[in-house]
N, C-alpha and C positions, 0 to 999 in steps of 0.2 A: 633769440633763436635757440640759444642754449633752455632755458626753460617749455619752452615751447617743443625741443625732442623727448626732454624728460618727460612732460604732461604727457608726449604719444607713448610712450613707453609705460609709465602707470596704468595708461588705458586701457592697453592693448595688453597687461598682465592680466587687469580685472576682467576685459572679456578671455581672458583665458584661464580664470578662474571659472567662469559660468560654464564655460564648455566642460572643467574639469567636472567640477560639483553634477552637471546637466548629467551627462555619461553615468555619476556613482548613483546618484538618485534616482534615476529612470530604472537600470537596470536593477537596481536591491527593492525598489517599490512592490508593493504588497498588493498584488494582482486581484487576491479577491477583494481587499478593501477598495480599491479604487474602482474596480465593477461594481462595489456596491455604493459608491456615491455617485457613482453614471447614474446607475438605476434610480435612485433620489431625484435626479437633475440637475447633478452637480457637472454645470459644461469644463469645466476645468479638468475633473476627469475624464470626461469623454477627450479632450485633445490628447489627456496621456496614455488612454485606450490606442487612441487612432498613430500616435508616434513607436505606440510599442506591436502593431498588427505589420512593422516592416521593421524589425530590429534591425535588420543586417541594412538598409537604408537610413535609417536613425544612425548607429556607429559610425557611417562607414561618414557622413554628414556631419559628427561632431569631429569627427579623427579630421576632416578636411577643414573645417575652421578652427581647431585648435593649434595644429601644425600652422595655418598659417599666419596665424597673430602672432605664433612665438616666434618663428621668422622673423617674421617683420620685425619685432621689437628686439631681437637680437642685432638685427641687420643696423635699426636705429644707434641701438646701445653701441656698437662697436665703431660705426661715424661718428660718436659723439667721443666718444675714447679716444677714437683716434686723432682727432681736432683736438682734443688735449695733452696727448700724453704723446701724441704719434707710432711708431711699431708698437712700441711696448703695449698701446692701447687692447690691443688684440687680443694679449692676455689676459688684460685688466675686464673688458668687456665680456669676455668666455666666463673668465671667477662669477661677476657678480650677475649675469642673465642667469647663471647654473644657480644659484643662491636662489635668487631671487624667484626666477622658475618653479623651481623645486618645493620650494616651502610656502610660497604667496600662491601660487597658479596650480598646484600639486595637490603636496599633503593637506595642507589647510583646508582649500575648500571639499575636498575629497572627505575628508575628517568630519566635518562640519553634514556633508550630504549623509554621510555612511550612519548617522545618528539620528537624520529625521530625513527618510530618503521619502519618504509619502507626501508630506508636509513641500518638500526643497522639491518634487515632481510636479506638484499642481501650481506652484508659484513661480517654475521655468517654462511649463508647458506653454503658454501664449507667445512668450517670447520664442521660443528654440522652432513652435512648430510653422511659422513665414522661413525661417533658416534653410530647413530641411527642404519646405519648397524649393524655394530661391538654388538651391546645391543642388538639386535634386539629378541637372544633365552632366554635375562633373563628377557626382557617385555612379553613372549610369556610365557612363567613358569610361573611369576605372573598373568599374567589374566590368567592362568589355575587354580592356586590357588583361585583365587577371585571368578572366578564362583564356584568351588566347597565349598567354606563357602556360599556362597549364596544357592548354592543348600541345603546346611547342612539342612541353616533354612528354607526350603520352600518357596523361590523365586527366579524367574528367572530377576530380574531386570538387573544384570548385561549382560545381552542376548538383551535387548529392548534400542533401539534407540530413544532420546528424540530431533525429526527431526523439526525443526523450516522449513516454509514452505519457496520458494524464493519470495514469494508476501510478508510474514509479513516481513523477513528482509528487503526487500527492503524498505515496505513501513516505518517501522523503521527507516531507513538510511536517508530515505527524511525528517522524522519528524525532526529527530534530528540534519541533515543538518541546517533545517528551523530556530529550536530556537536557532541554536547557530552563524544565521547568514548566514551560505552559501547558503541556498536558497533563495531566494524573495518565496513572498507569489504567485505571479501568477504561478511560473516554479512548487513550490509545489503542486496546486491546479492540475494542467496539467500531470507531475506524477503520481499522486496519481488518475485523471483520467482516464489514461489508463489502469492502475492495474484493478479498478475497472470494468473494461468492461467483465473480468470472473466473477465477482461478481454478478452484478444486469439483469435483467431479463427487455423486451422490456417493460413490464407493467409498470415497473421504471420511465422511462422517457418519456412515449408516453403521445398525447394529449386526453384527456381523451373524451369519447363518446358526452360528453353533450357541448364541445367546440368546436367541429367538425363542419367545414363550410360545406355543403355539397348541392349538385344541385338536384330539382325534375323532374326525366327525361317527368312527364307529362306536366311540365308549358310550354308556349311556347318560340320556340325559341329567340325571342326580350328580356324574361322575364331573360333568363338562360343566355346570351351573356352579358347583364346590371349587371346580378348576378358574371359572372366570371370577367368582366370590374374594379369592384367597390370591387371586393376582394382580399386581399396583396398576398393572394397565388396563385402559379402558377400551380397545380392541385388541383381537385377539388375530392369528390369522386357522384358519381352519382348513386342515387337511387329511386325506380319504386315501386308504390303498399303502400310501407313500407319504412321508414325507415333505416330498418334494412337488407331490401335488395339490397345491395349493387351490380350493375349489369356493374359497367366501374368506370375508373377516366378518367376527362377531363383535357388535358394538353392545359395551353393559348396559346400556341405557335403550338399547333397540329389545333386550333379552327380559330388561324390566317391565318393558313395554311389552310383550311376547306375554308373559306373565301372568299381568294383567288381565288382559283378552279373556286368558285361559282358567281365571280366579286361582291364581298360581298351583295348579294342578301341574306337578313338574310332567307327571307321566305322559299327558296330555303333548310333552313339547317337541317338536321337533326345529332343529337347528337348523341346520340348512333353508329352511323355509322362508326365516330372514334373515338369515346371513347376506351381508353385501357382495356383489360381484369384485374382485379382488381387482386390483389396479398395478400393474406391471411396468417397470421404468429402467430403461439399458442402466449399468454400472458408469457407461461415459456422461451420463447427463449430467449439466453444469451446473451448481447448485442455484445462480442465479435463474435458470430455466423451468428449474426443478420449483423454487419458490411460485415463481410466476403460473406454472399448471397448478400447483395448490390454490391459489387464490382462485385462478380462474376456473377452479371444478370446483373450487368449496370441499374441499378434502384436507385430509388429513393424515393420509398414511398411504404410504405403496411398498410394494414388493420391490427386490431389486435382483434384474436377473445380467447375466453376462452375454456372452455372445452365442450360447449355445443354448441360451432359455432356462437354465441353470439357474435356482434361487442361488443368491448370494447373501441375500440380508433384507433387511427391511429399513424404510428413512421413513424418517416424522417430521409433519411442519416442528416441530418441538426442534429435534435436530439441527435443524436449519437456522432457525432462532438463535439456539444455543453460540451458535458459532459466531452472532454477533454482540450478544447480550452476557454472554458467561452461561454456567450450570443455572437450567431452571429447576427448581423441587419444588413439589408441595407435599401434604401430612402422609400423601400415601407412597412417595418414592423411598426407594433403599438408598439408603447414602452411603455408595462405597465408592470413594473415587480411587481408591489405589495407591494413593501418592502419600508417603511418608516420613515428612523432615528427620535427619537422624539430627544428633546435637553437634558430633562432629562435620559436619557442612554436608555430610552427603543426605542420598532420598532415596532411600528402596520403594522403589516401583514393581506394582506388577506389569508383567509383559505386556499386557493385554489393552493399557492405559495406551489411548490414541498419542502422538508423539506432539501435535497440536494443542492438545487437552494441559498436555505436560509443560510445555513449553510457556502457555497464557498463565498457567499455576505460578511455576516459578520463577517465568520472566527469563525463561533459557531461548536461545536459536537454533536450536537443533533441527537437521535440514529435513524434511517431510515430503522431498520430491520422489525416491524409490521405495519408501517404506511407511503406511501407517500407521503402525503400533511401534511402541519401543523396542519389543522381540522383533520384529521384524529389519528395524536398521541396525539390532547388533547382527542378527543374520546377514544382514546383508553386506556389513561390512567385514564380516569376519571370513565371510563366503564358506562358510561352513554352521553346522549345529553346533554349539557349543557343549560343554560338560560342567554341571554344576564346578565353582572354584576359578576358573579361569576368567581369566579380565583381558579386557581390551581398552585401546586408547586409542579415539579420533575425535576429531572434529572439537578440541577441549574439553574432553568429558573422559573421564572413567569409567568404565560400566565391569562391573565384578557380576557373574551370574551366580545366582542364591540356590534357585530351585529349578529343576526341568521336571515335566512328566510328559513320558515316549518322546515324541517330538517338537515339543512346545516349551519352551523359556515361561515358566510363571512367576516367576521372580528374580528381579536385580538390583543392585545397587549403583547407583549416579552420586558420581564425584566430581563437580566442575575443578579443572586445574586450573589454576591463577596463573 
């Protein structure tokens, strides 16, 4: 008899070991590799698919037959004590269930899941998922009970879903990929690129109004042909009267073509003629939107206005690119990014260096939601212009201002504090 409570009590530890390990391994399992041996036709992961499409039924399913094996075999443990030892038993039985509990049915196999939680998920999934069925009307009772104390006291939290989004986990998964090794820092930066393309808006990364190379359809031809010749870019945008009125972009290769025609008789040329109808795009458009009109017009360049029609700048499929790829160049770009390691840890930057730009450089997190240049979040955080000399400290960084001209910060210097 005696042998025969102990055998229920080892047994009834080891199914509470599986219950332990089932719960570590399920949840730590590695979600896209287990969809990707669905996809194979691995049915084993298809049942750990199908056990993890009701977590909160899964838990609630292991929590009810874990509790109650350990019961039980506490409940064993403690008649069997007690039949030997009598009162005292109770004590003796409390020590060695907690012992035994704790390290056989606990840490171990827990220990054990947390190190091959993939592997210990497809080799529990057969057994645990009849389980889950089989439970399935005493998890359905309890959360009928739990919402009704929840209602008792006046709230519905048990009712509200606390839905983590697939951009943050993801971008979560890259982060901590990154520090612990499995990313490089480029594949990181590229990732986290692409996320961000629902995120930031054309304003983000266009070239701002006052950088803008741009052709005056009144000069003459000799003047505009020397002007698109001697410029790294291959359109141009073309404006008449103003400015700001923007009336064609000049493609070099439509101009060569132009040329051509004309047995390069520049006099002969008039611009406007082929110049392209300019292409106009709000500041709010999202860059993933903004990609997607690129491909789907076969374009390559837009205008970018605000809410009043207002040029603001102009964006390039290049642009867009950039922001998942890193800086593109080739033999005919200016290579100035602005950014300038000193030896003692800091980086003089000019203001003008997008804070994005800065941050993929040197692997900083300076926050880019009120401001897109780096003159611009020391403005913004200082809530004032500053005066060459003067430094400020936020967000971990030092920022000393070098140079101002009128109203614009051209240069700082960035000192991450430790």
């Amino acid at each position: 008899m005696i042998w025969l409570l102990i055998l229920c009590i080892l047994l009834l530890l080891l199914i509470s070991a599986f219950f332990s390990s089932s719960e570590t391994a399920l949840t730590a399992a590695s979600k896209a590799r287990i969809l990707a041996l669905e996809t194979d036709g691995d049915h084993k992961a298809k049942l750990v698919n199908k056990l993890l499409s009701n977590r909160k039924k899964l838990i609630s399913s292991i929590l009810i037959g874990n509790n109650l094996v350990n019961i039980l075999a506490s409940s064993l443990a403690t008649s069997l004590f007690l039949s030997e030892f009598g009162s005292a038993g109770v004590a003796y039985a409390t020590i060695a269930m907690t012992i035994l509990v704790v390290i056989f049915a606990e840490v171990l196999p827990k220990t054990y899941a947390i190190t091959k939680p993939d592997e210990t998920a497809l080799i529990f999934a057969p057994v645990l998922r009849p389980i889950v069925v089989t439970l399935t009307p005493f998890t359905r009772a309890i959360d009928w009970v739990i919402i009704k104390i929840f209602h008792l006291f006046g709230s519905d939290l048990a009712e509200k879903a606390n839905l983590i989004s697939a951009h943050d986990e993801l971008r979560g998964a890259i982060q901590l990929h990154h520090k612990e090794g499995g990313v490089v820092k480029n594949d990181k930066d590229m990732l986290g690129g692409v996320l961000d393309l629902k995120e930031l808006d054309v304003s983000d990364v266009m070239v701002h109004r006052t950088k803008i190379v741009s052709l005056n359809a009144d000069d003459s031809a000799e003047e505009i042909v020397d002007q698109i010749l001697t410029s790294p870019f291959t359109r141009l945008p073309l404006w008449q009267d103003d400015s700001d009125n923007i009336v064609g972009v000049v493609h070099a290769k439509d101009l060569l073509r132009e040329l051509s025609t004309l047995d390069f008789d520049i006099s002969k040329l008039d611009i406007q003629q082929f110049a392209s109808k300019p292409w106009f795009v709000p500041e709010s458009t999202r860059l993933q939107d903004q990609l997607n009109a690129f491909l789907r017009r076969k374009a390559h360049f837009a205008l970018v206005v605000d809410e009043y029609g207002e040029v603001m700048g102009l964006v390039t499929l290049e642009d867009i690119l950039e922001e998942i790829v890193g800086e593109i160049a080739d033999e005919h770009d200016l290579e100035v990014s602005g950014v300038h390691p000193q030896s003692d840890g800091s980086v003089n930057v000019e203001g003008s260096v997008p804070i994005r730009d800065l941050n993929r450089h040197m692997d900083w997190s300076l926050p880019d939601d009120e401001a897109t240049t780096i003159a611009g979040l020391v403005i913004h955080e200082a809530q004032t212009i500053p005066e060459p000399g003067q430094a400020f400290t936020f967000h971990g960084y030092r920022f000393h201002v070098l140079r101002k001209h009128q109203n614009k910060i051209t240069s700082l210097s960035v000192h991450p504090l430790e």
